[in-house]
C-alpha positions as CSV (number, residue, x, y, z in Angstrom):
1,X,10.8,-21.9,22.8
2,X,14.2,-23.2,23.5
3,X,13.4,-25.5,25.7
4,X,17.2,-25.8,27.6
5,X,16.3,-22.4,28.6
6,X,13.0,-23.9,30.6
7,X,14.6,-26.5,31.6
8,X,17.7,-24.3,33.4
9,X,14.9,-21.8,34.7
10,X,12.7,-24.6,35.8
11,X,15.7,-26.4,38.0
12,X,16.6,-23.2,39.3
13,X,17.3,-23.9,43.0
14,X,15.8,-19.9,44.3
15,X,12.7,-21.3,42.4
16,X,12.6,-24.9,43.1
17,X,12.5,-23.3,46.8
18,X,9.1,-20.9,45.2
19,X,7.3,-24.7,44.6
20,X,8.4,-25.7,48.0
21,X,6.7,-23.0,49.9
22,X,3.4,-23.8,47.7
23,X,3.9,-27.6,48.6
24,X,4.2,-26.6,52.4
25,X,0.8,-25.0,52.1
26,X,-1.2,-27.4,50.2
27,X,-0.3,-30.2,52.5
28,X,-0.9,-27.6,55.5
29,X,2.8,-28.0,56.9
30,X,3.7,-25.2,59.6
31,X,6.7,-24.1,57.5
32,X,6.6,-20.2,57.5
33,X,9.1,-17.5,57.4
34,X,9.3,-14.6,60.5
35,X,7.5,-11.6,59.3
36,X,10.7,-9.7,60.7
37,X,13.4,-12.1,58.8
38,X,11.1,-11.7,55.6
39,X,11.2,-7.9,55.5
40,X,14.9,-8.2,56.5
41,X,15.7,-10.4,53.4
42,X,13.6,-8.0,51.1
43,X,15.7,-4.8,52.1
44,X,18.6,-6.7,51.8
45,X,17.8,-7.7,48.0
46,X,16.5,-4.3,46.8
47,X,19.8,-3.3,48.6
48,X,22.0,-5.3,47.0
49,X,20.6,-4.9,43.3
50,X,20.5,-1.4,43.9
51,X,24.6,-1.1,44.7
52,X,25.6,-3.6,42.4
53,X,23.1,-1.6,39.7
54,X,25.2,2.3,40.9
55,X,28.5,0.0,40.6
56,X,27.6,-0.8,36.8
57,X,26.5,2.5,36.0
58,X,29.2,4.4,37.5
59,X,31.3,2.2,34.8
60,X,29.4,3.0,31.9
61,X,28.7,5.9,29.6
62,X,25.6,7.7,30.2
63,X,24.6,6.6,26.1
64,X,21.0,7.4,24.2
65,X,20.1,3.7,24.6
66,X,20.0,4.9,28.8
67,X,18.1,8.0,27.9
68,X,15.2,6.0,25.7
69,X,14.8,2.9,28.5
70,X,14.5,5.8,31.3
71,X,11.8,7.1,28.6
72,X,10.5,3.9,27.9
73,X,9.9,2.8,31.6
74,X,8.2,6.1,32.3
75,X,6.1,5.6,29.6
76,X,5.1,2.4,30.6
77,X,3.9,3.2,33.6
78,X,1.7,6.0,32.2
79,X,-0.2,3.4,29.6
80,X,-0.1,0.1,30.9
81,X,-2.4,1.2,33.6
82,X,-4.2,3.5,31.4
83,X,-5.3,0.7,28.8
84,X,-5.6,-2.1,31.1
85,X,-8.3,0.1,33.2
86,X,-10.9,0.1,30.6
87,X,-10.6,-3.7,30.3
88,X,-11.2,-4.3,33.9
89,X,-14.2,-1.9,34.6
90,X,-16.1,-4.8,32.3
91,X,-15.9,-6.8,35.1
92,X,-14.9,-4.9,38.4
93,X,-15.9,-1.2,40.6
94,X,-14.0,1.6,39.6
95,X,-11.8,1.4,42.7
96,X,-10.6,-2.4,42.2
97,X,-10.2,-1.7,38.0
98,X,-8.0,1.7,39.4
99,X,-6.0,-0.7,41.8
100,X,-5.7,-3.5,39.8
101,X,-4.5,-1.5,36.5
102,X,-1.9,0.2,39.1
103,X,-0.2,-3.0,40.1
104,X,0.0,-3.8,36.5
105,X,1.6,-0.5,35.8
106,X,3.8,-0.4,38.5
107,X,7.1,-3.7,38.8
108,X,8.1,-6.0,40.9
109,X,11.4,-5.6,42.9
110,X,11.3,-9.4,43.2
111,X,10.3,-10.7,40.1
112,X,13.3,-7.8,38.9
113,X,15.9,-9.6,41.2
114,X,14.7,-12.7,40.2
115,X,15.3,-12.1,36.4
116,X,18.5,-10.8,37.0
117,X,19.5,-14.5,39.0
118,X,18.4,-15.9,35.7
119,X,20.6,-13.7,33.5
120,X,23.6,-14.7,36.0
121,X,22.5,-18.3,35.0
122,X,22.3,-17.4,31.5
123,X,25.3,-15.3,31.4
124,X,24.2,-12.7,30.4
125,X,25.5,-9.0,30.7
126,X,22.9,-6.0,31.7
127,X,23.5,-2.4,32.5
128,X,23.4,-1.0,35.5
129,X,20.4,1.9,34.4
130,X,17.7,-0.7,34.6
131,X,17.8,-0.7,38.6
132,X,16.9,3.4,37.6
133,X,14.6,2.3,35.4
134,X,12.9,-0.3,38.0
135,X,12.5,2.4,40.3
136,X,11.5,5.4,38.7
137,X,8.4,2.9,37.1
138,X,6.9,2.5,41.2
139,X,5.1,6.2,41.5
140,X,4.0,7.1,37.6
141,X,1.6,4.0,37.7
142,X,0.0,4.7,40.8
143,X,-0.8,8.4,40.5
144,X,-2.5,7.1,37.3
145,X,-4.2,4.6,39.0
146,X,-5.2,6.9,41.4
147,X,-6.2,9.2,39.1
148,X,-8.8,7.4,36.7
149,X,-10.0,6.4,40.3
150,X,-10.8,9.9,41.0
151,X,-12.0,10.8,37.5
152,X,-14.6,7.8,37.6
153,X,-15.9,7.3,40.7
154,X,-19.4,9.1,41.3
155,X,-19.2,9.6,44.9
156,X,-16.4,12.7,45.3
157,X,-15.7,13.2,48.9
158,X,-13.9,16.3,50.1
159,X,-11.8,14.4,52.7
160,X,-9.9,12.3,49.4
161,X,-6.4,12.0,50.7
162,X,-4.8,14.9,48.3
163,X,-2.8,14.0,45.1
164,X,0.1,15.3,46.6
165,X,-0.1,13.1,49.5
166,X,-0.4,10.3,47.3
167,X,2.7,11.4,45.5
168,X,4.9,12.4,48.8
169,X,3.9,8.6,49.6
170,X,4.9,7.2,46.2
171,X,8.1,8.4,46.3
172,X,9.0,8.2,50.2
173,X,7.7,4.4,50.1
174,X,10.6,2.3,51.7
175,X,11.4,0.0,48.5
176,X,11.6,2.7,45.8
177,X,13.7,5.2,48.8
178,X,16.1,1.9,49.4
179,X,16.7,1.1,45.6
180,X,17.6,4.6,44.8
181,X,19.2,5.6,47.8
182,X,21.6,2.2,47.1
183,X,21.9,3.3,43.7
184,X,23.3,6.2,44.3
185,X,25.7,4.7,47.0
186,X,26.4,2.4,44.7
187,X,27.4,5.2,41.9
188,X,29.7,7.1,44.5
189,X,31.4,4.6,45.5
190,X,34.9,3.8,44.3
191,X,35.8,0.1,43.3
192,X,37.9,-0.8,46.1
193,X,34.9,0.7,48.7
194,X,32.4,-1.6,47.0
195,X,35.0,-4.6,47.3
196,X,34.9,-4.5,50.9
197,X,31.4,-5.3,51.0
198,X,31.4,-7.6,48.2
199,X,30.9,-10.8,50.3
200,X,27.9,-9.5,51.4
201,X,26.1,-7.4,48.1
202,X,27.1,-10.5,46.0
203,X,29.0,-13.6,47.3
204,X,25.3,-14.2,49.5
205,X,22.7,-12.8,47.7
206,X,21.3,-16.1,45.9
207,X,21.4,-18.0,49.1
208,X,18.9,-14.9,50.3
209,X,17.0,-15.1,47.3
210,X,15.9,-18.8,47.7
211,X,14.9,-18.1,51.3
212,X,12.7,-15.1,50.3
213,X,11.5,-17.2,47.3
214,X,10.6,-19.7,49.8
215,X,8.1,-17.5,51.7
216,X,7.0,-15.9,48.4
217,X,5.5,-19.1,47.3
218,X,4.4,-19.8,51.2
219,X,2.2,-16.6,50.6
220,X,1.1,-17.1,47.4
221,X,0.4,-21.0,48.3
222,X,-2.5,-19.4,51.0
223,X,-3.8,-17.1,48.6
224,X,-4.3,-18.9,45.4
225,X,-7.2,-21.0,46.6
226,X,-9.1,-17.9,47.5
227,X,-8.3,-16.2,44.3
228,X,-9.7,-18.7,42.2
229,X,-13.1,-18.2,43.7
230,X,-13.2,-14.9,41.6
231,X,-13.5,-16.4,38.6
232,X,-11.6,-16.9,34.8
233,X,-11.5,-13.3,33.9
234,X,-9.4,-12.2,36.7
235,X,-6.7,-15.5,35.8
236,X,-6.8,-14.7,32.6
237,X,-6.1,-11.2,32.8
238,X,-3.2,-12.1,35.3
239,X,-1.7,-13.8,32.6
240,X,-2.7,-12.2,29.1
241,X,-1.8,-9.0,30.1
242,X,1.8,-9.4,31.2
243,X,2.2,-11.7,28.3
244,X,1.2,-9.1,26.3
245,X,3.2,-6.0,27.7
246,X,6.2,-7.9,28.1
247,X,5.8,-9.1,24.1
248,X,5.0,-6.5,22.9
249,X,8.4,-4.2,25.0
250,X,10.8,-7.3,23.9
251,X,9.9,-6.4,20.1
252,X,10.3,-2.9,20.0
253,X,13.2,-2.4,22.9
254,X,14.9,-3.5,19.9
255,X,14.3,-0.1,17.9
256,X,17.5,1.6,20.5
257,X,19.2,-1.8,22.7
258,X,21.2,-4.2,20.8
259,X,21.5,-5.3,24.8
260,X,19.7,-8.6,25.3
261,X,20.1,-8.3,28.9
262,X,18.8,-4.9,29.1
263,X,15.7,-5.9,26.9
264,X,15.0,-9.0,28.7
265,X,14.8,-6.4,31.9
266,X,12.7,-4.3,30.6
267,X,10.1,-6.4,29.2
268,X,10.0,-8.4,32.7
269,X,9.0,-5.2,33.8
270,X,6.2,-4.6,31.8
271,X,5.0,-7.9,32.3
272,X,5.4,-7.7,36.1
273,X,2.9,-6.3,38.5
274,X,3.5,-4.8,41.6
275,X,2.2,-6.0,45.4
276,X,4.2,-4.4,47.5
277,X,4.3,-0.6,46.8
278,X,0.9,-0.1,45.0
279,X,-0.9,-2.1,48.0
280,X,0.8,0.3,50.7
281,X,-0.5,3.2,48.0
282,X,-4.0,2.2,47.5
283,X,-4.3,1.2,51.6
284,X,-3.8,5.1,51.9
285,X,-5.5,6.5,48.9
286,X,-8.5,4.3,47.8
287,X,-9.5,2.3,51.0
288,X,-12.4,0.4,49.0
289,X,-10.3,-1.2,46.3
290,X,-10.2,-5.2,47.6
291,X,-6.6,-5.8,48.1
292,X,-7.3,-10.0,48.4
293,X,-8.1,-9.0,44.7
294,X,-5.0,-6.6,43.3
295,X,-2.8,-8.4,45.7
296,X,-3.7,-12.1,44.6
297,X,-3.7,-11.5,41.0
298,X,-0.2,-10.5,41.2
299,X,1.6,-12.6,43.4
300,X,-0.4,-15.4,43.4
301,X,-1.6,-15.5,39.3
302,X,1.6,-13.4,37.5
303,X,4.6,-13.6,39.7
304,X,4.5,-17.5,39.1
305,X,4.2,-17.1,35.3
306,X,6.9,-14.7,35.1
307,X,9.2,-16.3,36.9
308,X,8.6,-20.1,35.3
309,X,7.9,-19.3,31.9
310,X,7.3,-16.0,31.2
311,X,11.2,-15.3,31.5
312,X,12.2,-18.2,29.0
313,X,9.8,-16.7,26.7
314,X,10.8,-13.1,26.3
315,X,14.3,-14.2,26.5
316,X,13.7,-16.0,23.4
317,X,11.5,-13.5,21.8
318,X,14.5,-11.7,22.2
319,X,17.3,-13.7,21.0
320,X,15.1,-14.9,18.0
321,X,12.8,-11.9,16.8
């Protein structure tokens, strides 16, 4: 691995700040971020990608290489959750393997913003699709999740919230609604519209991201302790796995991108797990699954791998392979 790009990833400011809020916990400081102020930043990033994403795509030509990483995404989401399932019912109940393979199957907005700070740092050109692609990965995974749930567990109930509630849910959830809705804002919107709010889609949005960073590693700092109590097969699935998906995508996106930005986005999201949207999902849908468990494992195990040296590594996978 090239070792400049750890080394620029690693002194990333928005990620020095992810070390801080881990540091705050472990010496038990009373640094925290309002619950209100967190959310508010969140919106504001999915926002912000998902304009900035409509104003790229609006510029470019709707091209076979968009068609197959729409395909690919979709895809994704079907398997990943679908493989990984059978390798976690060795060790879990049906209802924390369904979960658990679900977050892995589903992305994560952040760890998505995040990679697109480092391409900014890298200089490094993307198309606007992949927002698309981000979002339309969120509901596919769950339903799947949900799904081999339903097809496994012995005990069926007849009050089981309804597939179609579970989908209605998937797709209404606030992040994937936001990211969309700003996409296609984003898309309408003429060049001299998106100028006027330029200051605030772009000229702030790394000053944001450090903040949210900030109370990212905070949270993960108060989880991690607990989640090593579960043992070495749940750390090393939470970072195997994504190492494996996001190989495995930064090899073969190769077979229709000659984009390195566009692969390095797409195998971040297969390597990413989600702990926003699938949590909200499987709070609705599958009340036993642990979410200290699915949760954990993916902010407190992946997110940190993905963000310090998982990126460096598909990026160079990339640019060498």
């Amino acid at each position: 691995m090239d070792l400049h790009l750890l080394f620029d990833n690693l002194t990333n400011p928005a990620l020095l700040f992810f070390f801080l809020g881990i540091l705050a916990v472990q010496l038990k400081s009373d640094l925290c971020i309002p619950e209100s102020s967190s959310k508010f930043i969140s919106l504001y990033l999915l926002f912000a990608i998902g304009f900035k994403g409509g104003q790229e795509l609006s510029h470019s030509e709707f091209t076979s290489e968009i068609y197959f990483s729409l395909l690919a995404g979709v895809l994704l989401a079907i398997l990943i959750p679908m493989y990984t399932y059978f390798i976690l019912r060795r060790k879990f109940s049906v209802s924390n393997a369904g979960a658990i393979a679900a977050s892995y199957g589903s992305v994560s907005a952040v760890t998505f913003v995040t990679a697109i700070s480092f391409l900014d740092i890298e200089q490094i050109s993307f198309g606007g699709h992949m927002v698309a692609v981000m979002a339309l990965m969120e509901a596919p995974s769950i339903m799947v999740g949900l799904f081999l749930i339903h097809i496994f567990k012995k005990n069926k109930q007849k009050d089981d919230v309804s597939p179609k509630k579970v989908l209605h849910h998937a797709f209404t959830n606030g992040s994937v609604m936001l990211i969309l809705g700003s996409l296609v804002i984003g898309y309408l919107a003429s060049d001299a519209q998106a100028e006027g709010i330029r200051p605030f889609t772009t000229d702030i949005f790394k000053g944001f991201l450090a903040v949210f960073l900030l109370d990212m590693g905070i949270v993960s700092g108060k989880k991690l302790s607990d989640f090593i109590k579960k043992g070495p097969f749940a750390v090393l699935f939470a970072i195997v796995i994504p190492v494996v998906n996001g190989l495995i995508v930064a090899v073969l996106s190769g077979l229709w991108s000659d984009s390195v930005g566009n692969r390095f986005l797409l195998a971040i999201l297969a390597a990413s797990a989600s702990y926003i949207a699938v949590p909200a999902a499987m709070k609705l849908a599958a009340p036993k699954a642990n979410p200290s468990l699915y949760v954990s494992m993916a902010l407190a195990i992946t997110f940190p791998f993905n963000i310090t040296l998982g990126m460096p590594l598909y990026l160079y996978v990339i640019q060498n392979i």
